[in-house]
N, C-alpha and C positions, 0 to 999 in steps of 0.2 A: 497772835500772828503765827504764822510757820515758822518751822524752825531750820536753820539755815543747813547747807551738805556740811561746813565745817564745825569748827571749835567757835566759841564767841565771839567777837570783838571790843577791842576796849574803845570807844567812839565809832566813826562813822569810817567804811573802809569798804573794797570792792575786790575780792578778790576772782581773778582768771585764773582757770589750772587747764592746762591741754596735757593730757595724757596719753595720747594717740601717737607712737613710733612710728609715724607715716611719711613717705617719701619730701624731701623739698621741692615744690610746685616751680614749676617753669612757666615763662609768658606771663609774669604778674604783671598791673598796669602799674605805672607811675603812680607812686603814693605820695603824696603832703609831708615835709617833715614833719609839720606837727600832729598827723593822723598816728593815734599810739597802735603798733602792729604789737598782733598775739604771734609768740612764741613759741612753738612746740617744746614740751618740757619744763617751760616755765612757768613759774606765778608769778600774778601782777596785782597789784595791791592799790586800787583807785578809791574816792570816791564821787557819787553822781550829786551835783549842785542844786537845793531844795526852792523852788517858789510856789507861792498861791496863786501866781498867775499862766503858767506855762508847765507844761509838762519835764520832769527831770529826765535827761535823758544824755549819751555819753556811746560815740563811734567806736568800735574798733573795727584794725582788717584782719583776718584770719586767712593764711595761706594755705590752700589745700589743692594736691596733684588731683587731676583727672579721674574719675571712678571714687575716687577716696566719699567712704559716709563717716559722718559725724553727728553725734547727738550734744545738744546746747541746752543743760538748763542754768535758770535764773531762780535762784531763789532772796528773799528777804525779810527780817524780821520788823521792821518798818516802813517799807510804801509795799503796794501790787505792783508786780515787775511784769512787764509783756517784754519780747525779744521778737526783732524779725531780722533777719537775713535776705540783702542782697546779691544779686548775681557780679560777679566782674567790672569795674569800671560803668555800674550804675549806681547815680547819685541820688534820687530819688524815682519817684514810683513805684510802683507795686513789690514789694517784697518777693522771693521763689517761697521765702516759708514765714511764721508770724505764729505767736502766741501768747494767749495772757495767761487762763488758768488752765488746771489739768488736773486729772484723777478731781480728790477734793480740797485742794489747797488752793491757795493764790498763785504761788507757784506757775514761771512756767516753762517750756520745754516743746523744742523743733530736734526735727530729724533734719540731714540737708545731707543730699548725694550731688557732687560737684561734676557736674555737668561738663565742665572744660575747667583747663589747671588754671589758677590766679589767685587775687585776692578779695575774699568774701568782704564784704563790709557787716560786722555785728552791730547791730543797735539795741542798746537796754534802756530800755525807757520807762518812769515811774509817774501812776498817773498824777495829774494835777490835781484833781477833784477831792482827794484824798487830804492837802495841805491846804483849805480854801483858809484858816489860820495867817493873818499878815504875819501873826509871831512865829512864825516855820519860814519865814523867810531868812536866806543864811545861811539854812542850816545844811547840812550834809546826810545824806541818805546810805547806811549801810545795805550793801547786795552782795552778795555770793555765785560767783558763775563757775559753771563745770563744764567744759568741752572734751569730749572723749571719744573714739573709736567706736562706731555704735557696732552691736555684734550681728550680722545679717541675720535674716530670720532662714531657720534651716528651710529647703524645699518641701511641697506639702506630702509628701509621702514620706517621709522626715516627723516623728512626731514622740512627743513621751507618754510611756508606760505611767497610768496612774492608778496602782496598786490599791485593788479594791471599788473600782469604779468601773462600770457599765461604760466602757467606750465603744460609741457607735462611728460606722463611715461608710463608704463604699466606693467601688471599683467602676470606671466610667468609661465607654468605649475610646479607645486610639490612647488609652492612659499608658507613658511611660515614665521610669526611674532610672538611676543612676545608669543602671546597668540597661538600659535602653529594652528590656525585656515588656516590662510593664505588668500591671495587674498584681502586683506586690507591696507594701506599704509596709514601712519598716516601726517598732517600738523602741524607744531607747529607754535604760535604766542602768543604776548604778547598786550595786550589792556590796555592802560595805563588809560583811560576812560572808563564810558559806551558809547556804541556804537553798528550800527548794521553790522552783519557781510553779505553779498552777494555772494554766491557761486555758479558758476555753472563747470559741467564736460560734457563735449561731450565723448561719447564714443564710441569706433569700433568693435564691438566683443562681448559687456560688455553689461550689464545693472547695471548700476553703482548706488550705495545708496551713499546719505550726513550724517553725523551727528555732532554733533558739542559738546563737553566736557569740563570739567577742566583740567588742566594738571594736578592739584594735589586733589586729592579724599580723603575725611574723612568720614568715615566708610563705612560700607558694601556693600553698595548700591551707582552704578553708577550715575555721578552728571552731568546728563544730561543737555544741554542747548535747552531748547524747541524753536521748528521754524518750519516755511512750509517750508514744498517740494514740488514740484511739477513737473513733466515728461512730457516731449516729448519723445516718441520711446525711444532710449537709453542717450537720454541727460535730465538733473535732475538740477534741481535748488533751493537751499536752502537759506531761507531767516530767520535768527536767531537773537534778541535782547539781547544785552549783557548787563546783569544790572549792574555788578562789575566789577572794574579792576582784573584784574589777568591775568596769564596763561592758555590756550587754546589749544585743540586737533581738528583739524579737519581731523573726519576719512571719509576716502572714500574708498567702498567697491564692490568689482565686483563680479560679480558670476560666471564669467570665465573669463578663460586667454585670454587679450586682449589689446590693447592701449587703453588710454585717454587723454586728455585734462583740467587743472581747472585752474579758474580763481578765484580768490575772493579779492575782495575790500572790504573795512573800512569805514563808515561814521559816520559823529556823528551828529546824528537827533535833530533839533533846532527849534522851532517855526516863522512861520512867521508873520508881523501884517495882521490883519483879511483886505478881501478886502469890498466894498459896490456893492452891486448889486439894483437896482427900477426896479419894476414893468415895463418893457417893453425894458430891458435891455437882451443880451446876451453874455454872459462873459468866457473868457477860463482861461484855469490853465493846469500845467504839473506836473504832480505827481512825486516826486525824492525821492530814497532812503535815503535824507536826512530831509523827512517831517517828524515830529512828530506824537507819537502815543497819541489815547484819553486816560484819565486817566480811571482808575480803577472804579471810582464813577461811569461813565458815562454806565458802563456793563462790563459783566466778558470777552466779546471776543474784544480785542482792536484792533483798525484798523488807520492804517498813515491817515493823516487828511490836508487839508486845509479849516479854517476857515473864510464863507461870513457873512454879515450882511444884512440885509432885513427889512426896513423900511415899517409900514403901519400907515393907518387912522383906525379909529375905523369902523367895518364892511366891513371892506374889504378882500375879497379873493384874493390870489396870487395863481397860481400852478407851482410849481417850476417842472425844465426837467432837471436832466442830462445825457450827453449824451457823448458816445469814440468810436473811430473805433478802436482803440488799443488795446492790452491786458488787460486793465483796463476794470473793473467789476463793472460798476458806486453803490455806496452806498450813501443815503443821509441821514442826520439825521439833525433832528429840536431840538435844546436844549433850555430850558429856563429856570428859576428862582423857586423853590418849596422851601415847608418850610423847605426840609431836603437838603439843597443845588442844583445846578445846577445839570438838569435830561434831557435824551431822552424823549420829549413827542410823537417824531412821526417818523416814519422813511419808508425808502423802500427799496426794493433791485432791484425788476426784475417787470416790467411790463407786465402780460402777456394776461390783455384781452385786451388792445387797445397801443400797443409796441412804446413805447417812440422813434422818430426819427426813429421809423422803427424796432428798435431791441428788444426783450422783456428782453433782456442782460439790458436795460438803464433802468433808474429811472424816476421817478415821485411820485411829493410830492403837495397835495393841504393844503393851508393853509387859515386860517380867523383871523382876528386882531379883537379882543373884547377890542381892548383897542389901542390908537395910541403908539407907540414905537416900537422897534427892538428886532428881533429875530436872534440867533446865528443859524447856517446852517453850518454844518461841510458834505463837500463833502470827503468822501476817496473811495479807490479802496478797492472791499469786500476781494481780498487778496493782500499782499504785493507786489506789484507792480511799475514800473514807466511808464507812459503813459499819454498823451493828453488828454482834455476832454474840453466840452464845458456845460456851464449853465445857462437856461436862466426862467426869471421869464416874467409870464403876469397874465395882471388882469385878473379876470373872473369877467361875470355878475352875479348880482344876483338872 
């Protein structure tokens, strides 16, 4: 049999729990003293009377203000419980709502939005068919009921972020949202960490924009979570660093009615140990949205990073190459030791009088050792990126 919302019971026992802090209802009808009325906040501890000839079953009223929803389940570990709910000051016929089973239990469970304030009548009934047994007559039928506050379903442009999965939708003429704009459809998610977030939308019809929010705003001014975008035709890809835990909006916005597609993934960027490169060495790496960014110290535009080391003699030139046929935008940066801490002394982006590996896209970096020891060499992609890339150092003459 299923197993009940609560803890066990020692014999036969019914309990009601309302847990809904909802207003006291006005305009109830005239109740029976003996009809047992539910209580908001209480529990009530019954049970339902067993026969082989008639179905077990047992009234309550349940008082709920105007607008107020509420969700009813019945569960039990010995009979099939069905519940229906009537309207106001009716006795019988047709229930507003009715159930036996649900999901894959016996179990079962109504929604009920209270149409006008009074008092509901609940009916838990267990069937008959169940005890056709004369020796079940007698007995007492344990049930479990749970009445609660049901939580409304957010509006459809209202939806959650599922990390890692192909979520499709689209944009429908005269559509609007909160903000009465329309053509916008929000993602909700929660980051328990800092983390970065990866989003892209393919779109059909659309030229789709990313942005990325708090879910909860303190004053006036929208609490933007800054990141690239960047576009192909109508597909867009947003790459955003989350520095606090909290709650999170990703909106995505069309400029007309159309399908899409978004995907967005969660990582959480970590450092890895530096590797060694020499003088006549060529070395690869694959850039992953989970490499770390350079600090702050190191300049105001920060970029994912893998950290080499490069060993010289005194007077020695190296010229370092990197190089990607990927999407990756090779950036190289030389950092070393100053008296105001660890500094960019040299860097490059794009080769364009004599094109690294062919491409003026790659890098090249020449370097000289005025003293023997190592130099840190942070290879990253000029924008957020994952991609291939290879690096290779040789000496030069002098």
């Amino acid at each position: 049999m299923s197993q009940p919302f609560g803890s066990k019971s020692v014999g036969a026992w019914l309990l009601l729990l309302i847990s809904a802090a909802l207003p006291v209802a006005t305009g109830a009808q005239s109740i029976p003293p003996s009809q047992p009325r539910l209580d908001i906040g209480v529990v009530r501890r019954e049970t339902l009377p067993v026969s082989g000839e008639a179905d077990a079953q047992k009234d309550f009223l349940l008082s709920l203000p105007q607008g107020a929803t509420v969700r009813i389940d019945v569960a039990s570990e010995s009979i099939d419980p069905e519940v229906q709910v009537f309207a106001p000051g009716v006795l019988s016929g047709k229930p507003i709502a009715a159930n036996d089973d649900f999901g894959s239990s016996l179990n079962a469970r109504v929604r009920v939005t209270a149409e006008t304030a009074g008092d509901y009548r609940v009916k838990v009934i267990g069937r008959s068919d169940l005890f056709a047994d004369e020796s079940a007559a007698g007995l007492q039928a344990g049930v479990e009921i749970l009445v609660a506050r049901d939580v409304p379903a957010p509006p459809p442009w209202i939806r959650p972020l599922i990390p890692g999965t192909r979520q499709t939708a689209s944009f429908a003429a005269g559509e609007t949202n909160l903000g009465g704009s329309g053509l916008e459809h929000i993602y909700t998610f929660d980051s328990p960490t800092a983390q970065r977030l990866v989003a892209t939308v393919d779109g059909s019809g659309i030229t789709p924009r990313l942005s990325l929010r708090r879910a909860v705003q303190n004053g006036s001014d929208i609490d933007i979570v800054r990141g690239e975008m960047t576009r192909d035709g109508s597909n867009v890809k947003l790459v955003a660093n989350i520095a606090e835990p909290g709650s999170y909006q990703l909106l995505v916005s069309g400029g007309a009615p159309g399908e899409y597609a978004l995907t967005g993934a969660l990582y959480a960027p970590k450092p890895r140990p530096p590797e060694t490169i020499v003088p006549g060495q060529e070395r690869s790496g694959t850039f992953s949205f989970s490499d770390p960014e350079t600090a702050p110290a190191l300049g105001e535009t920060r970029h994912m990073y893998q950290e080499w080391v490069l060993t010289g003699r005194p007077g020695q030139r190296v010229r370092l190459e990197m190089c990607s046929d990927d999407e990756v935008d090779p950036l190289l940066q030389v950092v070393a030791p100053t008296l105001i801490g660890d500094k960019v002394i040299s860097s490059n982006d794009d080769t364009d009088d004599e094109p690294a590996c062919g491409n003026e896209q790659n890098s090249r970096l020449d370097v000289l050792f005025t003293e023997a020891g190592s130099l840190r060499i942070l290879a990253s992609p000029l924008r957020r990126t994952e991609g291939a890339y290879t690096l290779t150092a040789r000496e030069l003459s002098r």
